[in-house]
N, C-alpha and C positions, 0 to 999 in steps of 0.2 A: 471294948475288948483290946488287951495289950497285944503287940506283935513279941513271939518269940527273941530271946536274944543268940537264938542259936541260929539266925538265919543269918544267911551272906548272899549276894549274887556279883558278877562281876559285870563290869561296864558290858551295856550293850553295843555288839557291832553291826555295821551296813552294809551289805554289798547290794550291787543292782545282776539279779539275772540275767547273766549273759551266752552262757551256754546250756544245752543238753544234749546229753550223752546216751545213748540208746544199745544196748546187746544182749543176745541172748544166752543166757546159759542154761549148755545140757549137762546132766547129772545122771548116770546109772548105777540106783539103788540098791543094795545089795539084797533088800528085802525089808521086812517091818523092820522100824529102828531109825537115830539120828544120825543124818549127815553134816558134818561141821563144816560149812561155805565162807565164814570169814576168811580165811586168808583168800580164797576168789573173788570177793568181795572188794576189801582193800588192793588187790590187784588192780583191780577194774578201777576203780577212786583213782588210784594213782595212773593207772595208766589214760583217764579221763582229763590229768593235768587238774582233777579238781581243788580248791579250795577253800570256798566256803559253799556250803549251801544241805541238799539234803539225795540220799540217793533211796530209790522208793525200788523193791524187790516184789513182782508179782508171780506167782505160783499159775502153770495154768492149767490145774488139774482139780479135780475135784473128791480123790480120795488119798493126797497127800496135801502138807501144809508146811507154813513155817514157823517159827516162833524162835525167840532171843530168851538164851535162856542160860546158867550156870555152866562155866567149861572147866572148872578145877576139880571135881568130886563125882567120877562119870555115875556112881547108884543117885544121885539126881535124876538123873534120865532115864534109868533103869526105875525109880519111881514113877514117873513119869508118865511111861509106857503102862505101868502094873496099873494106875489112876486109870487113864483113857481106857484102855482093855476090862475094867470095871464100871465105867459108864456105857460102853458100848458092846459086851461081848459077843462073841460069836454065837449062834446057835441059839438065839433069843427069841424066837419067832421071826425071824424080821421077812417080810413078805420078798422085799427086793432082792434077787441073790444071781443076779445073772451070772455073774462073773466064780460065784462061790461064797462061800459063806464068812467069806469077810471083807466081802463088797459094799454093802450096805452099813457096818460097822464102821469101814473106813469111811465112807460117806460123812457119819456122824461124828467122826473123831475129827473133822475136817470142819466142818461148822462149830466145833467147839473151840477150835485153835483159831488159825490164820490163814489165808491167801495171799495179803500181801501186809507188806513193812514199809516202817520207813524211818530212817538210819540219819540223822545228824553225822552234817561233815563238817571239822572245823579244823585250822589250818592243816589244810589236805588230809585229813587222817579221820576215820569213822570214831564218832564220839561217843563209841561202848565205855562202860565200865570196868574195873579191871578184870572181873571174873565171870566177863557177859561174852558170849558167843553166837553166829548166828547159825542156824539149824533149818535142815527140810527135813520134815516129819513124814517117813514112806511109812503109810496106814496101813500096806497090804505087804501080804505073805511073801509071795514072788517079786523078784526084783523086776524094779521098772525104767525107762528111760524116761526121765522128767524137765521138763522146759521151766527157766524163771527169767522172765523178762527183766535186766535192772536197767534203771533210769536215772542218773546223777541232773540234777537241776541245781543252777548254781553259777558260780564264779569260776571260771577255770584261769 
């Protein structure tokens, strides 16, 4: 098998872990829908002094999520929701509904996504893409006050 000639990668670098950087961020949702956390994100990176290394975002909920996903074109996201709300809708039978009828839905929309991330940091700056964003996915109706633990590990 031949290798591509479209392929490139660039010299590998080393550093030795030396710090980690631990905080918590609170976020209140406005309701189902994305919230766009990058700029809190690179905040935190820089104000971590970091880098190189990687910063890992944990969710600690179970009926919101995260995922890195399209920031130029917002009916992405607007698909997005329309996708998840058609694998999980409301009013499906779903036996678990304490909370309401789209408890359980969010549940599910939650295990289909993410909890947590983890974000390449390369000279001090998060190494998204140009038109990659990072997002918390509120599953439910009512707006919520949501916790995401981030964790820069790395070179500061």
């Amino acid at each position: 098998m031949t290798q591509p000639k479209s392929l490139s990668r660039t010299p590998s670098s080393s550093v030795t872990a030396t710090s980690i950087v631990s905080s918590m961020l609170t976020v209140q949702t406005p309701g189902a829908g994305f919230t766009d956390l990058t700029a809190e994100i690179a905040k935190f990176v820089r104000e971590a002094g970091a880098r190189e290394g990687a910063v890992t975002l944990f969710i600690r909920h179970t009926s919101a999520s995260l995922t890195i996903q399209e920031n130029a074109d917002p009916t992405v996201l607007d698909d997005l929701l329309t996708a998840l709300n058609r694998a999980a809708p409301e009013n499906a039978g779903w036996r678990h509904d304490t909370e309401g009828p789209d408890d359980m839905p969010a549940h599910i929309k939650t295990m289909l996504t993410a909890t947590s991330l983890q974000v390449p940091v390369l000279r001090g700056a998060l190494a998204l893409g140009t038109w990659q964003a990072i997002y918390l996915i509120e599953h439910r109706a009512r707006p919520h006050r949501r916790e995401i633990v981030l964790q820069f590990i790395g070179s500061a």
